[in-house]
N, C-alpha and C positions, 0 to 999 in steps of 0.2 A: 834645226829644221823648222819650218814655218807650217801650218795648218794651213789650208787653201778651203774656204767654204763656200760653194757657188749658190745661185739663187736656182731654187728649184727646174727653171725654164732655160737654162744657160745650155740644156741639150737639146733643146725642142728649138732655140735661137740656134745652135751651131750646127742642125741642121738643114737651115736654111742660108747661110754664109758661104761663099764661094773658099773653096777648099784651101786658098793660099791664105784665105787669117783666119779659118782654124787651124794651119799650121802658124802659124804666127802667137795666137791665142797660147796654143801649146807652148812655145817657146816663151814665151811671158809668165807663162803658170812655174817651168820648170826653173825659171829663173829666180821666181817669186820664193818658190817652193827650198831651193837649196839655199839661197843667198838673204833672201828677203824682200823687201818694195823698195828700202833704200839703194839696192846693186842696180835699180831700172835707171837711174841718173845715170851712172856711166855707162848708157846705149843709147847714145843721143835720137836713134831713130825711135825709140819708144815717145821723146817725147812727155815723161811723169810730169806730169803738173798738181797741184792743187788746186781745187774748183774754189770756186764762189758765190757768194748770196746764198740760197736755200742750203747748198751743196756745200757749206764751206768742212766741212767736218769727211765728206770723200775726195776720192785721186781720178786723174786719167790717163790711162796710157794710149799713145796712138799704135794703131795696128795696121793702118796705112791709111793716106789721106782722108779715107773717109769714115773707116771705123774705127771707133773707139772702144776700150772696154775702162768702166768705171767701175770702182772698188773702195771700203774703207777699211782702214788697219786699226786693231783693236790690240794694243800692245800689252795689256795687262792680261792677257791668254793668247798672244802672237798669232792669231787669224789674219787672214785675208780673206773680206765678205767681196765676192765677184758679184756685183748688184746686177750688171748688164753689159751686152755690146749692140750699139749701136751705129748707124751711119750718123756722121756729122751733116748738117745739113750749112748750108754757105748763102 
């Protein structure tokens, strides 16, 4: 089982998100949380990527077109640091 550590603010942001990606959100955590980051690949609609430039060392998963939650995995104590969700901007 995987450690899921959020950033302090990830309650005070998820209570501002329209209630279909905190359930989404949920659904990514418990995903994360039994299986790990590598099981997000086979859910095509997540979407897992690896960022780039500054970012290149976090991930993103999509949690519908426009929000994203970004995270880095720290395999030598198997966390998951939930940094933030965000709206994508276009």
């Amino acid at each position: 089982m995987w450690h899921i550590q959020e950033h302090r603010n990830i309650d005070k942001i998820c209570g501002k998100l329209p209630q279909q990606i905190v359930k989404k959100y949920e659904l990514w955590k418990n995903i994360v949380f039994r299986h790990g980051p590598d099981k997000l690949r086979a859910f095509p609609g997540f979407h897992d990527e690896t960022l780039k430039g500054q970012r290149k060392n976090q991930r993103s998963s999509r949690l519908s077109l426009q929000y994203w939650v970004t995270y880095s995995v720290h395999q030598d104590i198997v966390t998951v640091y939930v940094l933030e969700i965000t709206p994508h901007h276009y």
